[in-house]
C-alpha positions, -999 to +999 in steps of 0.1 A: -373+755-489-404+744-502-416+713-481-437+690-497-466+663-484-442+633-493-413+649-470-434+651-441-445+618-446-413+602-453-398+621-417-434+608-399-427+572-407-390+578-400-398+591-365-423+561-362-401+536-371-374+550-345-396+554-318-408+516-326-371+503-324-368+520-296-399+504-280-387+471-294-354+473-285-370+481-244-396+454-247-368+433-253-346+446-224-377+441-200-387+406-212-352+396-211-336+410-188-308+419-208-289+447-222-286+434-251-301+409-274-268+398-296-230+409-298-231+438-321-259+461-300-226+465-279-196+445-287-181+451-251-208+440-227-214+410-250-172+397-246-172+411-207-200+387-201-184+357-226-159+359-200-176+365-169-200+331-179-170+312-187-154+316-156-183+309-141-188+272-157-155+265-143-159+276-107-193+255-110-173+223-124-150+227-096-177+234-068-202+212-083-184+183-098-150+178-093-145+189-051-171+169-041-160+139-061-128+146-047-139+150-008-160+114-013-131+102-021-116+110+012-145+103+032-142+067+024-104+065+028-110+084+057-139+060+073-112+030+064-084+047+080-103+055+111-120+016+111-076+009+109-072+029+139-099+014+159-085-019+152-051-015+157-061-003+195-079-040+196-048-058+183-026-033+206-051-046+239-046-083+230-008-079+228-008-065+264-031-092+273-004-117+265+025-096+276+016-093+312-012-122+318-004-159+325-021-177+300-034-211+293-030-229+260-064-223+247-063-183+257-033-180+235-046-198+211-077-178+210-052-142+215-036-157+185-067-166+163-083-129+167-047-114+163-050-128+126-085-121+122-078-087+127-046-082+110-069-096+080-097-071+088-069-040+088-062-055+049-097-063+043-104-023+052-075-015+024-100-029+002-123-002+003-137+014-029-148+042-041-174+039-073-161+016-078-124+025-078-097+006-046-089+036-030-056+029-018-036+008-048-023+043-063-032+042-101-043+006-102-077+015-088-091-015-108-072-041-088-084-051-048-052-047-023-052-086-012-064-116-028-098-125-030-089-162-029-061-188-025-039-184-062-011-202-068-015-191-109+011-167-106+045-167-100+060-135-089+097-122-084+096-098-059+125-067-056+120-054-020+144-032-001+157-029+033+174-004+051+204-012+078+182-004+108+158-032+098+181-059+107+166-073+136+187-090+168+162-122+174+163-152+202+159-185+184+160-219+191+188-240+180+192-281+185+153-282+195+135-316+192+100-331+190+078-361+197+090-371+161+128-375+176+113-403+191+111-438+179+094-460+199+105-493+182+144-481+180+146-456+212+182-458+213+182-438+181+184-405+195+197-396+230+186-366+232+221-358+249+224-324+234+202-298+255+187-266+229+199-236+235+190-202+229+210-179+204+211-147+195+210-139+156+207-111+127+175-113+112+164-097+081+127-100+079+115-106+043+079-093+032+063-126+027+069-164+039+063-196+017+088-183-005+097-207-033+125-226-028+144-232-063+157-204-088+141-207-122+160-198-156+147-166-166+141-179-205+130-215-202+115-213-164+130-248-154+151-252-122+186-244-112+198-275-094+219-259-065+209-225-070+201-199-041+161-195-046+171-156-039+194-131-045+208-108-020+228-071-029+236-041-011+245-001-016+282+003-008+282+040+015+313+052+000+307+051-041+268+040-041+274+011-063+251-019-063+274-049-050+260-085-044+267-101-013+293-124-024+311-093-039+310-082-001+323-115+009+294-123+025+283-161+011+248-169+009+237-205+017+197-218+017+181-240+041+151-255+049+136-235+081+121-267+094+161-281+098+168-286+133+199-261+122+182-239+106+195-206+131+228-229+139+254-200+122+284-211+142+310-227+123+322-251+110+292-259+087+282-295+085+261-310+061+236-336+066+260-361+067+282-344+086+313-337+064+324-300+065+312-280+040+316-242+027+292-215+025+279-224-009+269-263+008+297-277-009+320-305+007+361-297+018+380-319-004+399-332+026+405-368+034+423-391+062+449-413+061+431-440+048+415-417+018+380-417+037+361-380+034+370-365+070+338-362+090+330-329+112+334-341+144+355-311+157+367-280+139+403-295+149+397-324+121+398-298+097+431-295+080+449-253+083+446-253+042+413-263+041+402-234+068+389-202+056+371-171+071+341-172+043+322-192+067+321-162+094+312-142+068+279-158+057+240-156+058+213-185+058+181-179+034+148-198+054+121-194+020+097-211+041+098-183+071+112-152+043+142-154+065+177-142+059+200-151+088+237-137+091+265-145+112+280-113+134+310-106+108+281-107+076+262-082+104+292-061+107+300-057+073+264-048+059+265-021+087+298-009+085+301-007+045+263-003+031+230+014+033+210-006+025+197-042+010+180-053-020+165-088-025+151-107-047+130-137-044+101-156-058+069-165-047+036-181-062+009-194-038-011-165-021-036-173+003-065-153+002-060-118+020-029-117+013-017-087-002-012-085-037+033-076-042+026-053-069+010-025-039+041-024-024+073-033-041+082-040-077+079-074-091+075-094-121+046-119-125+039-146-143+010-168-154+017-202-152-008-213-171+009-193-206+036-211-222+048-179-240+074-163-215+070-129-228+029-128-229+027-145-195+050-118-177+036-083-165+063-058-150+053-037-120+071-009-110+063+006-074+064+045-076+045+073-058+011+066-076-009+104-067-041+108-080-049+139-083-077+166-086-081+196-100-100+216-076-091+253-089-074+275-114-043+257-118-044+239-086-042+204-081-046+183-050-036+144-042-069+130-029-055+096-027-036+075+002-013+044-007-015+018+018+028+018+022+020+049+036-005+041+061+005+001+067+034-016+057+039-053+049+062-060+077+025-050+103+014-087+086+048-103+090+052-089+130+011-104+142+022-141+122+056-140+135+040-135+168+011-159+164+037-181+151+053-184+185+023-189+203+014-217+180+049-230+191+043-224+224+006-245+225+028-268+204+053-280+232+030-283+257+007-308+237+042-323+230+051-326+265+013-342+274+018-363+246+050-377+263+034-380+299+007-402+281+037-422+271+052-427+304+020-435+314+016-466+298+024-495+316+039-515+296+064-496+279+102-505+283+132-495+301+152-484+275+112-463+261+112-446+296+143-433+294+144-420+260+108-405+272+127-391+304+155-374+280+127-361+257+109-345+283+133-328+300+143-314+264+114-304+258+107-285+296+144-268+281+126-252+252+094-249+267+112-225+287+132-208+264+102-205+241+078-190+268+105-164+276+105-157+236+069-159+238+069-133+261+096-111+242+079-113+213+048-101+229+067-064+243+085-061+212+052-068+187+038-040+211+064-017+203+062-025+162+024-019+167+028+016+182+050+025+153+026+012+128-001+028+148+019+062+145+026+055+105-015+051+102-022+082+124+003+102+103-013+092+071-051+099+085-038+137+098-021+143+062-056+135+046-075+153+072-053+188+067-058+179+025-095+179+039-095+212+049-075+230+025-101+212+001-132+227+024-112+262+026-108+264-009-146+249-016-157+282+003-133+308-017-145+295-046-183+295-039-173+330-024-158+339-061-193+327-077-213+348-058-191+379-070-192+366-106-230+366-103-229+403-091-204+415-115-222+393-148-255+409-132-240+444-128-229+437-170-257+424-190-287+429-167-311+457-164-331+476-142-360+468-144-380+495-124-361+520-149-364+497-179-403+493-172-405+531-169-389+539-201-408+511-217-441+530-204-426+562-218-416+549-252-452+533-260-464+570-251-446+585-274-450+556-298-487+557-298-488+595-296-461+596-328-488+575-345-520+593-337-502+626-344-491+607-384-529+598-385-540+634-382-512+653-403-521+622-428-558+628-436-550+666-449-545+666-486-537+696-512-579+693-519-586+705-485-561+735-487-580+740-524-614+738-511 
């Protein structure tokens, strides 16, 4: 085959142009790095790194972005629960302070005032925030756990539930008297005849005190006149239904806690005036002889018909203590027949630091200041509020603690009950110096001394009675205070093991980078050492392909003719 100038030529400049794509395509590899410089040089290392780099933005968003968001998080409910702790160990050396030392007025007082201050501090540490975000009000991270200030704006109606074992057995005070008993131009108005006694009741402990004391229409928001301000149902344990109280035969009545009867739950039930009255407050149509109203002197005055067993069956709502008393057959019957209690009651000035109802039951509130019912109301509904991370593949963890689980309302209600007893406590005593001021006096009467006399020794009676509460209250607020002390433990150990198993899987996943990096490495990048090698050798043979074209180029057919 005859081979002609042009052929050579045309297979020189092929051979050139190879060996320069092959010099480009290793210049590219060494300045690079890379295999290869876009999908199609090899379609397999280009999607085996798509893939590898992809997972790799994701480990990094978890390492990088969403872990340690997720362990701040912690740190500062950690640092809050922790800051609890500590001060639930104060509160728990104050209340053996009082339990076991004898005291005077002014050290209770003082137990008292720093026994509020730092059940305020445990709330104010629930108000802890994390950029910006309350770390322990579930989803409603935009809304602080207590009140900033005193509001009385709102009116809320609060659903809370109780469970049997949270009836409590409680001393209280019944028939007590004050200085106010006392009239010093009339002081043959009281005899204090009566001595107080002490009596044991059922107590169910609402979450709040002030409560209001009238029932509003749920459309046009005016009063009820006679209404129960709250409403009281239970679980029946055989079928589960939802029963109210009266449907139990247990009748609710409402009293003001400040009555001198307010724990008096023997019958028969008098009202102010004395006449015999029924559970719902309403007066025996019973009458003498002479047509007169019969007055409750005795239960014997009472006619057979007009006797019933409703009032043994019965419970006394206190709004301004969140109170529910109930006789020993209302006891037995909740015990025997439910599982557990349901009320619902209202309430619309909040000091400030207290905590806000929506954190811990479900309510309804309601600006006052709206006329429109249905734009004033919001509905909360309390639920298991988890926020949660996710902190790998398919994983996600609850970085969040709500503060039901790590203190409960009824920690404020057991330090104010208690500080309310000391307060009772510093009370009497002023009372009874008070009265020794009064004897003092020269020129007071007979008749003035001897109501004074009666008073006093009344008020020694309680004085008594209420230091040995006093005291009671002390051990048994000890014991609530452990518990609650336990509750908040519990809650910090079940963030601290979330903790680890977020450090644990922090590691594995910083681990899996690493052997990403090796494998995406091992994929797309080159050897250098060998690429810079066979870049030396391919400009060799490019430069030698070209001086080798330059020489076969300069001979023409003239020089074979010549």
């Amino acid at each position: 085959m005859r081979v002609t100038t042009k052929m050579i030529n045309n297979s020189m400049m092929a051979n050139i142009a190879s060996n320069k794509t092959n010099l480009d395509k290793l210049n590219n590899q060494y300045t690079t790095g890379n295999k290869i410089q876009k999908p199609s040089e090899d379609p397999i290392v280009a999607v085996r790194t798509l893939k590898l780099r992809k997972t790799m933005s994701e480990i990094a968003q978890y390492t990088e972005k969403n872990i340690p968001d997720a362990m701040s998080w912690m740190d500062v409910t950690t640092s809050s629960l922790d800051s609890m702790d500590a001060i639930m160990t104060n509160i728990y050396g104050y209340l053996n302070q009082g339990a076991t030392d004898i005291l005077s007025a002014s050290e209770r007082k003082t137990i008292a005032t720093n026994l509020l201050e730092l059940k305020n501090e445990i709330y104010s540490e629930g108000n802890a925030n994390y950029a910006g975000r309350y770390v322990f009000t579930g989803y409603k991270t935009d809304t602080p756990l207590t009140f900033q200030e005193n509001c009385d704006d709102y009116r809320y109606t609060i659903t809370e539930h109780f469970e049997i074992p949270e009836i409590d057995e409680v001393s209280k005070l019944k028939g007590a008297y004050d200085l106010d008993d006392y009239d010093a131009g009339a002081p043959d108005a009281t005899l204090f005849e009566e001595t107080p006694v002490e009596t044991i009741v059922h107590k169910i402990q609402i979450g709040y005190t002030g409560l209001c004391s009238d029932k509003l229409h749920p459309k046009t928001r005016e009063p009820i006149e006679g209404a129960v301000a709250a409403e009281f149902s239970a679980t029946k344990i055989d079928n589960g239904q939802q029963v109210s109280f009266e449907e139990l035969g247990i009748h609710v009545i409402q009293r003001s806690a400040y009555d001198k009867n307010a724990y008096d739950i023997e019958i028969p039930l008098r009202n102010a005036d004395g006449y015999i009255i029924d559970a719902q407050g309403n007066t025996f149509d019973a009458v003498d002889a002479d047509g007169n109203p019969i007055k409750a002197t005795s239960e014997e005055q009472v006619p057979d018909d007009k006797k019933t067993d409703m009032v043994e069956n019965y419970a006394v709502f206190l709004p301004e203590t969140g109170e529910l008393i109930l006789t020993d057959n209302a006891h037995s019957v909740l015990r025997n027949k439910t599982s557990g209690i349901t009320a619902i009651y209202d309430k619309e000035e909040f000091d400030g630091n207290d905590v806000r109802p929506e954190h811990y039951y479900s309510c309804v509130s309601v600006d006052k200041s709206i006329t429109d019912i249905d734009d004033a109301t919001t509905v909360y509904t309390y639920s298991e509020q988890e926020i949660q991370y996710e902190i790998n593949f398919s994983q996600m963890m609850k970085v969040n603690t709500q503060i039901g689980e790590a203190v409960g309302n009824d920690f404020a209600r057991a330090i104010d009950g208690l500080a309310t007893i000391v307060n009772e406590v510093n009370d009497l005593e002023a009372q009874l110096a008070d009265v020794d001021s009064f004897l003092s006096n020269q020129n007071i009467t007979t008749e003035q001394t001897k109501a004074l006399n009666a008073l006093k020794t009344q008020l020694n009676t309680q004085l008594t009675i209420k230091n040995k509460m006093m005291t009671q209250a002390f051990e048994d607020t000890i014991d609530k205070v452990q518990g609650f002390q336990v509750t908040l433990n519990t809650a910090n150990a079940n963030l601290g093991s979330r903790y680890a198993r977020l450090e644990m899987v922090e590691e594995r996943l910083t681990a899996q980078y690493t052997e990403y990096e090796e494998l995406l490495s091992e994929n797309i990048d080159v050897d250098l050492v060998e690429t810079y090698i066979n870049l030396t050798s391919a400009d060799t043979v490019y430069n030698a392909s070209l001086q080798t074209a330059a020489k076969i180029a300069q001979n023409s057919l003239l020089d074979f003719i010549n």
